[in-house]
N, CA, C and O of each residue as an XYZ file, in Angstrom:
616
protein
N       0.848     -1.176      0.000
C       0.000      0.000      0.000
C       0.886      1.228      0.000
O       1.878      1.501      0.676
N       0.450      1.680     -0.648
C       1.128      3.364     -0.589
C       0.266      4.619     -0.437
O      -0.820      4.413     -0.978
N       0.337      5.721      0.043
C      -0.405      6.499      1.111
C       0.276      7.451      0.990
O       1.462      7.231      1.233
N      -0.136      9.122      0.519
C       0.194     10.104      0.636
C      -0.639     10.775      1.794
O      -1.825     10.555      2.041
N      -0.157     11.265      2.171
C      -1.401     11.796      3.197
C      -1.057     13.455      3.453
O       0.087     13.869      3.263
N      -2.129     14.340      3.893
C      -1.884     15.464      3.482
C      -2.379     16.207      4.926
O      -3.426     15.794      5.425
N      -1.785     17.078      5.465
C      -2.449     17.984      6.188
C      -3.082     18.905      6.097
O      -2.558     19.968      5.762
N      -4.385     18.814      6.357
C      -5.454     19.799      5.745
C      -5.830     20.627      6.927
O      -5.548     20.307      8.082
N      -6.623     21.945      6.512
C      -7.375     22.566      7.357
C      -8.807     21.973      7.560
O      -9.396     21.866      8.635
N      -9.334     21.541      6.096
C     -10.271     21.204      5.839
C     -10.254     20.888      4.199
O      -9.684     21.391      3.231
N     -11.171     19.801      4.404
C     -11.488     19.190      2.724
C     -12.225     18.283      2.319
O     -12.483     17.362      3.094
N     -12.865     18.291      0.757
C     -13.899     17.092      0.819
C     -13.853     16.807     -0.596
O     -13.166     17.367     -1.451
N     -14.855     15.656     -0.753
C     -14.662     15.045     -2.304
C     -15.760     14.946     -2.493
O     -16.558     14.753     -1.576
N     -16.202     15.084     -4.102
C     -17.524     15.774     -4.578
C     -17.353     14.404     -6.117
O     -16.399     14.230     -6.875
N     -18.638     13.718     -6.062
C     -18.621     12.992     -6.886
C     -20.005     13.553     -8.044
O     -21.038     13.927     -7.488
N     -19.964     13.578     -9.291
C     -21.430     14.204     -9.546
C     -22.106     15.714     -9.272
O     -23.188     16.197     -9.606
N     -21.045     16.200     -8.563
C     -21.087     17.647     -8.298
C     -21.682     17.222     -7.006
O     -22.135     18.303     -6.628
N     -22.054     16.167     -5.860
C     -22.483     15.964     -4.499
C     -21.213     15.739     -4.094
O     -20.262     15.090     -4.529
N     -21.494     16.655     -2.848
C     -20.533     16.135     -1.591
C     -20.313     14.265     -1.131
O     -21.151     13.453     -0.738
N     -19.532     14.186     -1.272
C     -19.767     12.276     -0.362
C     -18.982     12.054      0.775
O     -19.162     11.263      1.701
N     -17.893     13.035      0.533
C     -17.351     13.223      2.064
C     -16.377     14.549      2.428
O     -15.547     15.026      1.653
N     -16.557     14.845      3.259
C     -15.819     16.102      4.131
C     -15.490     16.561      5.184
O     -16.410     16.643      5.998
N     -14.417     16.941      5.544
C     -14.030     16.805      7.028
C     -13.196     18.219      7.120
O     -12.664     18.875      6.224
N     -13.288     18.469      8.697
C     -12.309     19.354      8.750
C     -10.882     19.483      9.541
O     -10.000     19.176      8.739
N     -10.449     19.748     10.530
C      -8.684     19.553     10.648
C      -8.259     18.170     10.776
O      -8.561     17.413     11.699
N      -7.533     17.907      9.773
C      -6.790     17.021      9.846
C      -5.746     16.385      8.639
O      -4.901     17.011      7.998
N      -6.198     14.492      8.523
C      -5.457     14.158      7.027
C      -6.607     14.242      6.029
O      -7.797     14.501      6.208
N      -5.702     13.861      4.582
C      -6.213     13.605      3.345
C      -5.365     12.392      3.213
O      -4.146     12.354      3.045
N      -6.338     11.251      3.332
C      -5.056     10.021      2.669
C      -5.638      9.784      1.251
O      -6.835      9.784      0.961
N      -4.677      9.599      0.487
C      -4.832      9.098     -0.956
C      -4.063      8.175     -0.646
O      -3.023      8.154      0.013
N      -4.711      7.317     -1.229
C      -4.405      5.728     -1.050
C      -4.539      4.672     -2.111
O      -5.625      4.376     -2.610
N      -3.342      4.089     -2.453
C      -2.755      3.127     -3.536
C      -3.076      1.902     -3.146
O      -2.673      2.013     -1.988
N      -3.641      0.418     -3.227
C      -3.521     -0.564     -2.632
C      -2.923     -1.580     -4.027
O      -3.340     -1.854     -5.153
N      -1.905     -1.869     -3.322
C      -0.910     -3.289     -4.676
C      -1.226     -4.126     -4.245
O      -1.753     -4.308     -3.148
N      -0.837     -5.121     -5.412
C      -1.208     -6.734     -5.611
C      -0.280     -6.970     -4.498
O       0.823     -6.485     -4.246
N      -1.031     -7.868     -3.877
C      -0.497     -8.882     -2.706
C      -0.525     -8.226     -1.347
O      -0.393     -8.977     -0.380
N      -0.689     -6.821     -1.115
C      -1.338     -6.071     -0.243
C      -2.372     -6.863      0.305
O      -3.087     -7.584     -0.391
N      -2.479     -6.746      1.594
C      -3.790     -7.591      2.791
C      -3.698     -7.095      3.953
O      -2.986     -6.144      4.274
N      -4.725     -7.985      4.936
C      -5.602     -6.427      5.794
C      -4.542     -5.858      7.144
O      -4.658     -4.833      7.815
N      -3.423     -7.037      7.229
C      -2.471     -6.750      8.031
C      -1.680     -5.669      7.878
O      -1.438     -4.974      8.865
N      -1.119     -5.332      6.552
C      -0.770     -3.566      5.486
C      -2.071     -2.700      6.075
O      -1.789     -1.597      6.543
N      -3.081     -2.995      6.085
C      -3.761     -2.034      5.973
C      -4.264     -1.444      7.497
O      -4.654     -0.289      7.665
N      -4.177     -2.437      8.532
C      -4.202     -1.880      9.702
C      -2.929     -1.232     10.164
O      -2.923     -0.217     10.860
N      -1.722     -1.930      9.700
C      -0.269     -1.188      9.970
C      -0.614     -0.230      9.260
O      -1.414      0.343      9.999
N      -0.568      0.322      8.371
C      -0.580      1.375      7.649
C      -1.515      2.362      8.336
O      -0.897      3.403      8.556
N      -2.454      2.404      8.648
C      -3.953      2.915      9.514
C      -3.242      3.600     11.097
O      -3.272      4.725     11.595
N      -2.741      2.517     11.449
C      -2.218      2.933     12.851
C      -0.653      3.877     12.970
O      -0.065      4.462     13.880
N      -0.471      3.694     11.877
C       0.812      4.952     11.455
C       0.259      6.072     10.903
O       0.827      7.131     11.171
N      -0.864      6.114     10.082
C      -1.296      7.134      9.961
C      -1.749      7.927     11.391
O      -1.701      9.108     11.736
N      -2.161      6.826     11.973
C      -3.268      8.272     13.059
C      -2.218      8.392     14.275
O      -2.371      9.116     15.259
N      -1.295      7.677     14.060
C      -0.097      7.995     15.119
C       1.036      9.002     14.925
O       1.845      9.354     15.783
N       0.976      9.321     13.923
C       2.059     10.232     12.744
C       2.208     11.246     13.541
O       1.097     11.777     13.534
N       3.029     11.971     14.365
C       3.097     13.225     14.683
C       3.560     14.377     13.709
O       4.737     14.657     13.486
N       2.617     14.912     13.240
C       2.697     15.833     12.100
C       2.059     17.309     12.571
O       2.089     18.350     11.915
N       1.708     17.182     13.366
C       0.881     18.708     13.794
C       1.606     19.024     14.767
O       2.312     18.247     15.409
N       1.438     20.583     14.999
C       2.523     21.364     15.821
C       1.901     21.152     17.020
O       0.752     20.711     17.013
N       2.457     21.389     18.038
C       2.210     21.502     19.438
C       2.233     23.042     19.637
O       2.411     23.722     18.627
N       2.071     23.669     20.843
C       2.053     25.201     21.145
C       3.546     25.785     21.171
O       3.634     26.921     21.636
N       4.876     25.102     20.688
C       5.978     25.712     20.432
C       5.927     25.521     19.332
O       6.517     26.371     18.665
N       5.276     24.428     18.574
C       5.320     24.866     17.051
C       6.329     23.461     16.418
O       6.729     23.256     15.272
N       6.506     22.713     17.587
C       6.915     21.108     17.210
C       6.233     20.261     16.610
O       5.119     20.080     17.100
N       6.554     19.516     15.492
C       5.756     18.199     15.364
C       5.703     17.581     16.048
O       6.649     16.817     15.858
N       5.000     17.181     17.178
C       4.562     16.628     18.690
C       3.500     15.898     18.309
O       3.540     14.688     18.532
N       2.291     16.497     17.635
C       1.053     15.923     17.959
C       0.375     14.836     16.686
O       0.624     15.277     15.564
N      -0.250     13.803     16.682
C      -0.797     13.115     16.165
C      -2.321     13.700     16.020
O      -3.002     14.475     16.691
N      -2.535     12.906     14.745
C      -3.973     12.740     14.240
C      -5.150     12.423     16.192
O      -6.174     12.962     16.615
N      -4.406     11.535     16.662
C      -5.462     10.937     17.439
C      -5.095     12.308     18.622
O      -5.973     12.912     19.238
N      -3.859     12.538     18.713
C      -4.103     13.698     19.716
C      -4.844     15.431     19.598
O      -5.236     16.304     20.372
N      -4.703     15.187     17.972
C      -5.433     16.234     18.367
C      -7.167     16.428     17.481
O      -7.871     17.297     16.968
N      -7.153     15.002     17.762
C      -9.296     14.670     17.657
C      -9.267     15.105     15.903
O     -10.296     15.600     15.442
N      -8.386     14.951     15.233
C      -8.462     15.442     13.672
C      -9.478     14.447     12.538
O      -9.333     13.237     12.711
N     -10.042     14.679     11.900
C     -10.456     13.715     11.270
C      -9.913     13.686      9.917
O      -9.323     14.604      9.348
N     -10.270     12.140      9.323
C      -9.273     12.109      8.285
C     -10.396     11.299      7.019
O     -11.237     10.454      7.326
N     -10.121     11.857      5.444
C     -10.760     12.117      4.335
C     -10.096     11.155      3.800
O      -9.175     11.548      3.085
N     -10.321      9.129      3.947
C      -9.886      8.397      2.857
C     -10.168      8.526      1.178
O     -11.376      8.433      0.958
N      -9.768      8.620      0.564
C      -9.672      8.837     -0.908
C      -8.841      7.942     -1.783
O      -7.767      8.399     -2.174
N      -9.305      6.335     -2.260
C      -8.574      5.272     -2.906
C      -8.321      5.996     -4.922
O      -9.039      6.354     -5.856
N      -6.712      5.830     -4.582
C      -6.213      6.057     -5.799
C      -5.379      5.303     -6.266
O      -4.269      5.493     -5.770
N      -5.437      4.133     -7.377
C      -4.928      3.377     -7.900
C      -3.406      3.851     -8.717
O      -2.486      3.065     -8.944
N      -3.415      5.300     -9.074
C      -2.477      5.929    -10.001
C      -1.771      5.933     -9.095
O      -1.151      6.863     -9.608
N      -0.977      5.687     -7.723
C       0.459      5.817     -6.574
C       0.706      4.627     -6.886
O       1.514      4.044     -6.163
N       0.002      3.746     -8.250
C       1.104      2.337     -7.882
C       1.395      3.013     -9.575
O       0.612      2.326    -10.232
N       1.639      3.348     -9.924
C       1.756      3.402    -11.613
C       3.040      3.403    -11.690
O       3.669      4.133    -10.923
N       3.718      2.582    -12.636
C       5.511      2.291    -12.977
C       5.320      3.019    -14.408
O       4.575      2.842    -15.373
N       6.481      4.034    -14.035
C       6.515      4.893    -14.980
C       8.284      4.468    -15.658
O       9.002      5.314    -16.190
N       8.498      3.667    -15.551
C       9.849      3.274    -16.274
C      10.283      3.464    -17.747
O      11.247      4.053    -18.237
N       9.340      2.830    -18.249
C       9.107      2.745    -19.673
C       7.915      3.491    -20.455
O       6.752      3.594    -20.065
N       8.602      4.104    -21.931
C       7.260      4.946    -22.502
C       6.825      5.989    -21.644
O       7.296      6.368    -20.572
N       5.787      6.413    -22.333
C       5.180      7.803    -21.696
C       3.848      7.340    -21.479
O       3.060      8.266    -21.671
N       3.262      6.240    -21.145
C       2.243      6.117    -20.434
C       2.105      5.004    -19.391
O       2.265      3.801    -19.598
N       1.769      5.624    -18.187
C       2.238      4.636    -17.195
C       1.418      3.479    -17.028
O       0.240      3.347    -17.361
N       2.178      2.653    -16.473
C       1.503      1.075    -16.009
C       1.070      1.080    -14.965
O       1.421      1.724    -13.977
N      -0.347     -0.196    -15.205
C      -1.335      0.204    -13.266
C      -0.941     -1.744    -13.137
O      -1.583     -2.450    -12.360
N      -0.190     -2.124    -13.739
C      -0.139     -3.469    -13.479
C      -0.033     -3.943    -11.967
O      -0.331     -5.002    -11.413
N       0.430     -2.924    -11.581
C       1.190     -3.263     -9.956
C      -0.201     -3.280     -8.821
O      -0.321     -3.839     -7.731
N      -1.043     -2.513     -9.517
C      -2.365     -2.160     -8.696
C      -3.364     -3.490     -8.104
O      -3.623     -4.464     -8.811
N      -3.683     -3.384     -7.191
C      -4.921     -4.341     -6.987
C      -5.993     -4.583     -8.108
O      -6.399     -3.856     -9.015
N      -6.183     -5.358     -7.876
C      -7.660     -5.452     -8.627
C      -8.812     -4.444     -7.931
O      -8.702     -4.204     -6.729
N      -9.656     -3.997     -8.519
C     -10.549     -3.043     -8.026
C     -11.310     -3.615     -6.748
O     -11.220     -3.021     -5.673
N     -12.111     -4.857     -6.894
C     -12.555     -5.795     -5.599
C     -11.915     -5.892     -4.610
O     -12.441     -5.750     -3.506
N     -10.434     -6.196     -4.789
C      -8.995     -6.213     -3.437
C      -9.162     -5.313     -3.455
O     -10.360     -5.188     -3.203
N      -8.562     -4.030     -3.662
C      -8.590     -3.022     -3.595
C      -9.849     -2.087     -2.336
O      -9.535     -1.513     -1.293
N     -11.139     -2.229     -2.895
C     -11.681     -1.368     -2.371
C     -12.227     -2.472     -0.910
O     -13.096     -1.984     -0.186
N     -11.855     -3.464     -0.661
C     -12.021     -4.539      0.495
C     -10.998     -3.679      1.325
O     -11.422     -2.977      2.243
N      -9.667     -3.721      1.021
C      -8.574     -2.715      1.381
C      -8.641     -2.102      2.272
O      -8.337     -2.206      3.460
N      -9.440     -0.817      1.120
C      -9.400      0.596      1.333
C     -10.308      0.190      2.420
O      -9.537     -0.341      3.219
N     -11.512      0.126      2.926
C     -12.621     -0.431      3.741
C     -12.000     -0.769      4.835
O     -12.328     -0.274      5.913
N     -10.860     -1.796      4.705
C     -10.266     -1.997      6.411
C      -9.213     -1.067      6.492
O      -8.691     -1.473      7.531
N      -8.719     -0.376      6.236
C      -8.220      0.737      6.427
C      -9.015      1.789      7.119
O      -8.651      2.079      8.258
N     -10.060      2.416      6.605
C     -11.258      3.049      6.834
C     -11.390      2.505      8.193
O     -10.935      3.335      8.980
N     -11.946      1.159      8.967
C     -12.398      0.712      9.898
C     -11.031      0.728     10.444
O     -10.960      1.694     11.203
N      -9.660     -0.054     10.387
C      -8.973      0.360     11.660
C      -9.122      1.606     12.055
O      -9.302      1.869     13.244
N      -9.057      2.704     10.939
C      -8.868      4.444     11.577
C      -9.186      4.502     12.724
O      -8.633      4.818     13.778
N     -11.204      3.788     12.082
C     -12.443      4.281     13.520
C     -11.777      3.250     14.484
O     -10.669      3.724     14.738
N     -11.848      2.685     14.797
C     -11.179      1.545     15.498
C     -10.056      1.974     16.741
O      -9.746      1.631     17.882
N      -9.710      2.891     15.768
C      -8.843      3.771     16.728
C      -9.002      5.435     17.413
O      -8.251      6.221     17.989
N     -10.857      5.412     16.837
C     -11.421      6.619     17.371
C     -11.200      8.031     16.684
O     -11.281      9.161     17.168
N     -10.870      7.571     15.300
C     -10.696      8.610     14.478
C     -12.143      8.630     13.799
O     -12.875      7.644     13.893
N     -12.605      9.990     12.987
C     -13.994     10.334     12.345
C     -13.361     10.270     11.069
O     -12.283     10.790     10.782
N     -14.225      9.487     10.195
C     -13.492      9.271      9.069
C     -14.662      8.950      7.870
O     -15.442      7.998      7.885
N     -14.549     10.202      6.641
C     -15.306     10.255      5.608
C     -14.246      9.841      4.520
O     -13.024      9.921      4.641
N     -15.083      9.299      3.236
C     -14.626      8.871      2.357
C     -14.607      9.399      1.056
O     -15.245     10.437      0.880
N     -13.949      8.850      0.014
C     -14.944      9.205     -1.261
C     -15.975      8.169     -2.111
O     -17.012      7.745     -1.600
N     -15.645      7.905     -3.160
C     -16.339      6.958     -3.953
C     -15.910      6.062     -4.465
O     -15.178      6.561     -5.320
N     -15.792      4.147     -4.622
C     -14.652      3.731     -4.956
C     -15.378      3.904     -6.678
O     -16.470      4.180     -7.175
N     -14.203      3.601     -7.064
C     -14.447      3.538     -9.181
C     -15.508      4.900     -9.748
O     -16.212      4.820    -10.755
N     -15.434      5.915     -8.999
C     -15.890      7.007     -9.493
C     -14.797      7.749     -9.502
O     -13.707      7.634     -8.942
N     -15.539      9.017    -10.677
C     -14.407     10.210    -11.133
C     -14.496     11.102     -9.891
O     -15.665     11.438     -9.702
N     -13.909     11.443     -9.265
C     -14.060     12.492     -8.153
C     -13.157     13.423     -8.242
O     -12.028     13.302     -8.717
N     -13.820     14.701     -7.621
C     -13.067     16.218     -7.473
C     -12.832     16.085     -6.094
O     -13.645     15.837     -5.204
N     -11.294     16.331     -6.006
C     -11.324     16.593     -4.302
C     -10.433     18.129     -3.912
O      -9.304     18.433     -4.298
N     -11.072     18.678     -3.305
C     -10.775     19.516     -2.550
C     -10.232     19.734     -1.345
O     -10.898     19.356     -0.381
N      -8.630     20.523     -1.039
C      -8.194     20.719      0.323
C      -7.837     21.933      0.024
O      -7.583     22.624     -0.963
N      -7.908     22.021      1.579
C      -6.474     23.149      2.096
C      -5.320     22.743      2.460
O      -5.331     22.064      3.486
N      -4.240     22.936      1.938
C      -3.267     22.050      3.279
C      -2.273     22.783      3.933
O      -1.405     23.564      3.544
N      -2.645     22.298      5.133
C      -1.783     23.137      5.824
C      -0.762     23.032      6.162
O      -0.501     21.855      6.408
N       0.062     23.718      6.328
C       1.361     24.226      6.709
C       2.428     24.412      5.160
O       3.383     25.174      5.311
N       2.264     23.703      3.644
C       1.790     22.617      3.546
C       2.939     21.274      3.964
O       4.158     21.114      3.921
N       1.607     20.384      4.424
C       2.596     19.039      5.065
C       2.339     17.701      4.169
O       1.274     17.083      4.191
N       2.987     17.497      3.714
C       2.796     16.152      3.042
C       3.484     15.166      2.894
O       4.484     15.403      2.217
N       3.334     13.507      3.445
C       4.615     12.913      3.766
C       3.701     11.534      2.812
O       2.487     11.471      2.622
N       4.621     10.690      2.413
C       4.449      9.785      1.658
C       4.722      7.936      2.599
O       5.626      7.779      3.420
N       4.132      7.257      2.362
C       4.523      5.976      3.188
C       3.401      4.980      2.254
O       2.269      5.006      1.771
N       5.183      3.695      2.461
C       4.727      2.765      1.665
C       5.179      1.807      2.686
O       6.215      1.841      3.350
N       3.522      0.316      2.701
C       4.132     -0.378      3.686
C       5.272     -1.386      3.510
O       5.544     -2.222      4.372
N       5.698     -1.306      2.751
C       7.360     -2.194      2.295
C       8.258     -1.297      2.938
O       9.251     -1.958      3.242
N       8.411      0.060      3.344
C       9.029      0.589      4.051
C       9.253      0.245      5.462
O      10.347      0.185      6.024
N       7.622     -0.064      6.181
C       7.544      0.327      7.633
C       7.767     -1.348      8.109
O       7.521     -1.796      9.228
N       8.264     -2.063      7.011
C       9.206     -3.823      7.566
C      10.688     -3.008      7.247
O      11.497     -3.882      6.936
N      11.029     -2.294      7.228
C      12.189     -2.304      6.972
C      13.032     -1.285      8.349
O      12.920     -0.104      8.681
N      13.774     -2.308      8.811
C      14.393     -0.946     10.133
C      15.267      0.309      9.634
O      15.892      0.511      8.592
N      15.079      0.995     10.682
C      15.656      2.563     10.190
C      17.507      2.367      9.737
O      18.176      1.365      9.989
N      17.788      3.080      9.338
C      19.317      3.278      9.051
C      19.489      4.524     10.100
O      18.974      5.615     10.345
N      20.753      3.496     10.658
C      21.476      5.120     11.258
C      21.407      4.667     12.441
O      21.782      5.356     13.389
């Protein structure tokens, strides 16, 4: 799985010109799910998200987490973070889930969040969607779970 996630003030995703989901301080995850990805990625992945200390504290430190500071977070499944752009000028989704894996995935992802007492709106799976943020500071950090098996260097 791979996961951009974004710090927002506020933001939402509009399918059809309707709202389907919107939230205000917190993440934006856009979210990739690859072949061979399963629900064990997706709760690790879930519980790093809402543990992430990315928000300032009152000196202005990255101190605080999603769960500390009650933020809610705007899942949004995007198949294009697995695209291998190696070859040619049009990229490959080979690496991607199948749409069924995939949005099973995205779904337990979604439920660890709450699970962990986060408020959590979505968008639409296999629809065209407009999404809208603010982001703040701006913060945006990237995580793939083939990373978070791998110990730190240094």
């Amino acid at each position: 799985m791979k996961a951009v996630i974004q710090r927002v003030s506020r933001a939402s995703v509009q399918v059809e010109g309707k709202t389907v989901g919107a939230i205000g301080r917190g993440l934006v995850v856009l979210l990739g799910v690859a072949q061979g990805d399963g629900v064990d990625d997706a709760r690790r992945l879930a519980q790093k998200t809402a543990e992430m200390r990315i928000f300032e504290d009152p000196e202005g430190r990255f101190n605080l987490s999603l769960l500390d500071t009650g933020g809610e977070a705007l899942v949004v499944s995007q198949f294009t973070l697995l695209a291998d752009t190696r070859r040619g000028r049009r990229p490959s989704f080979t690496e991607a889930a199948p749409p069924e894996v995939a949005e099973a995935l995205v779904g337990e992802f979604e439920e660890a969040l709450r699970g962990l007492g986060v408020t959590v709106a979505g968008g639409r799976f296999r629809a065209h969607m407009q999404v809208d943020l603010v982001n703040d500071g701006p913060v945006t950090i990237i995580i793939d779970t083939a990373d978070l098996q791998r110990p730190r260097r240094g």
